[in-house]
Legacy VTK file of the C-alpha trace (Angstrom):
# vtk DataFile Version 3.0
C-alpha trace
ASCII
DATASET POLYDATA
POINTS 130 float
-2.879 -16.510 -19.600
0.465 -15.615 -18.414
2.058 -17.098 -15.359
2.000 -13.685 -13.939
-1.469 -14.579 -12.278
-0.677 -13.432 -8.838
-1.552 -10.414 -7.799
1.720 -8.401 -6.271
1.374 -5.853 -3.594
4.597 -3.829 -1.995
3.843 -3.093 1.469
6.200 0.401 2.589
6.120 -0.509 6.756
8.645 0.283 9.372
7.156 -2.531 11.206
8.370 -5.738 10.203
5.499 -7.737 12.171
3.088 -5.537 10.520
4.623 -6.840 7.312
4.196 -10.018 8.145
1.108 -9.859 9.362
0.048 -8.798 6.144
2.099 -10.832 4.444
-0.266 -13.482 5.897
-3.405 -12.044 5.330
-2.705 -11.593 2.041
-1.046 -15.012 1.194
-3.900 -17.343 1.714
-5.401 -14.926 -0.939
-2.944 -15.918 -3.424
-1.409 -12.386 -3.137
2.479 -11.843 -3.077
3.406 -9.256 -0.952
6.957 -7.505 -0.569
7.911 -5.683 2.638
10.260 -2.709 2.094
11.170 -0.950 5.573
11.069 2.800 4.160
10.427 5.161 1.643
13.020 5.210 -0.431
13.355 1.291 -0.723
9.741 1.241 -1.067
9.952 3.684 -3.835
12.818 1.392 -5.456
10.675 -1.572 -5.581
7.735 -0.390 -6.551
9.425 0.999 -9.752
11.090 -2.204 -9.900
7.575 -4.469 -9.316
5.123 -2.418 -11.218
2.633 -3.960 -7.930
-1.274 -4.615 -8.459
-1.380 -2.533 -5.310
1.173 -0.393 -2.579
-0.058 -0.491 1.050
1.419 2.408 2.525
2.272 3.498 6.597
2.198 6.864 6.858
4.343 7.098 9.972
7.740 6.046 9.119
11.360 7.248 9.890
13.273 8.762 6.915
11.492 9.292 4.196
6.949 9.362 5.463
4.245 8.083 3.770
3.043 11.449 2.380
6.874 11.848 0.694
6.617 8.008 -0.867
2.603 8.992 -2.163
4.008 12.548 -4.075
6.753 11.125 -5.587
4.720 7.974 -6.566
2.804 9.862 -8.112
5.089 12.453 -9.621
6.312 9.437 -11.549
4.995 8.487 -14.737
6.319 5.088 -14.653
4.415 4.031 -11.391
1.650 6.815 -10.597
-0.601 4.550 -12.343
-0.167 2.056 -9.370
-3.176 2.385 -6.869
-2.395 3.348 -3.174
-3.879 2.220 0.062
-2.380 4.260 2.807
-2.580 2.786 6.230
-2.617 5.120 9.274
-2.858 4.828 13.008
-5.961 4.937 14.431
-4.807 8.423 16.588
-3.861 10.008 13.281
-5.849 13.429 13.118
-8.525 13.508 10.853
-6.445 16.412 8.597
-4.498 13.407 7.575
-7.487 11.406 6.408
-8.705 14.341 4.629
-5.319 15.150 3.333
-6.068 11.631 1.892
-9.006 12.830 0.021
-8.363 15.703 -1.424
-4.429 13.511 -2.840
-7.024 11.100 -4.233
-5.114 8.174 -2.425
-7.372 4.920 -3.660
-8.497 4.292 -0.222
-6.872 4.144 3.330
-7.317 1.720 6.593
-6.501 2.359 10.105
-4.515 0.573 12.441
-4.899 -1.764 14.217
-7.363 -3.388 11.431
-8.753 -6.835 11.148
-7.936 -9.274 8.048
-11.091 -8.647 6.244
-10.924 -4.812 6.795
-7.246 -5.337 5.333
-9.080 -7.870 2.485
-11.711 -5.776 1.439
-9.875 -3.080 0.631
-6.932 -4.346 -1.456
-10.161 -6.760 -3.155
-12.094 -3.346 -3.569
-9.009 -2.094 -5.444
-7.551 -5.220 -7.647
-11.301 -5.418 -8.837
-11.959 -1.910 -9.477
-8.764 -2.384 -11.784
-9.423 -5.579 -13.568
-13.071 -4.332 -14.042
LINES 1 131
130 0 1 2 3 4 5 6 7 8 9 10 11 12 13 14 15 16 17 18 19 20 21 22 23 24 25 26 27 28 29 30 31 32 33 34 35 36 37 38 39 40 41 42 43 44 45 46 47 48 49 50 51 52 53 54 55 56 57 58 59 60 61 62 63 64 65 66 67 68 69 70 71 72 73 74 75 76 77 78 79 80 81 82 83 84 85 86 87 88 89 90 91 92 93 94 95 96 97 98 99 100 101 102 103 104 105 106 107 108 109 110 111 112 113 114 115 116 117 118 119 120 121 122 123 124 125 126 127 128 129
């Protein structure tokens, strides 16, 4: 096996405690995780990555979410990349369904506990090994 064994994710977040926060969550898991601050950095590293998974706030200056998720998957090189969008809590529910009908790979609100944060990227990196 290649030493390419851990699992990447880019995490697109304004907030650079959220980063970390996930950053840490997502560490003890053996899971490297890259903060970009917006869109169009995010966008540069996830080309430049090729993550297991891109965690995704929707709410950001610049360049949102929903901008980063069409032109993710506009491009062939990385629309092959699963997404998991997270969104605040208050977000209106046209977002979430907005969600459904883009076919985002799944989605968690804020503020979310390490194991919701867990299970889902999990749900994802197995869904894709498997």
């Amino acid at each position: 096996m290649n030493n390419k064994s851990n699992k990447q994710v880019v995490c697109i977040e304004d907030d650079p405690e959220m980063v970390e926060l996930i950053r840490l969550i997502l560490n003890r898991r053996g899971i490297e995780v890259t903060g970009a601050s917006d869109g169009r950095e995010g966008l540069k590293l996830v080309a430049e990555k090729q993550p297991d998974v891109v965690l995704l706030d929707l709410m950001m200056p610049g360049m949102d979410g929903w901008e980063v998720y069409q032109q993710m998957k506009s491009d062939p090189a990385i629309q092959h990349i699963p997404v998991i969008v997270v969104t605040a809590k208050a977000q209106n529910i046209d977002k979430v369904l907005g969600l459904h009908i883009a076919k985002v790979d799944d989605y968690i609100a804020k503020p979310f506990s390490p194991q919701d944060l867990m299970d889902s990227v999990e749900k994802i990196l197995n869904k894709k090994s498997g």
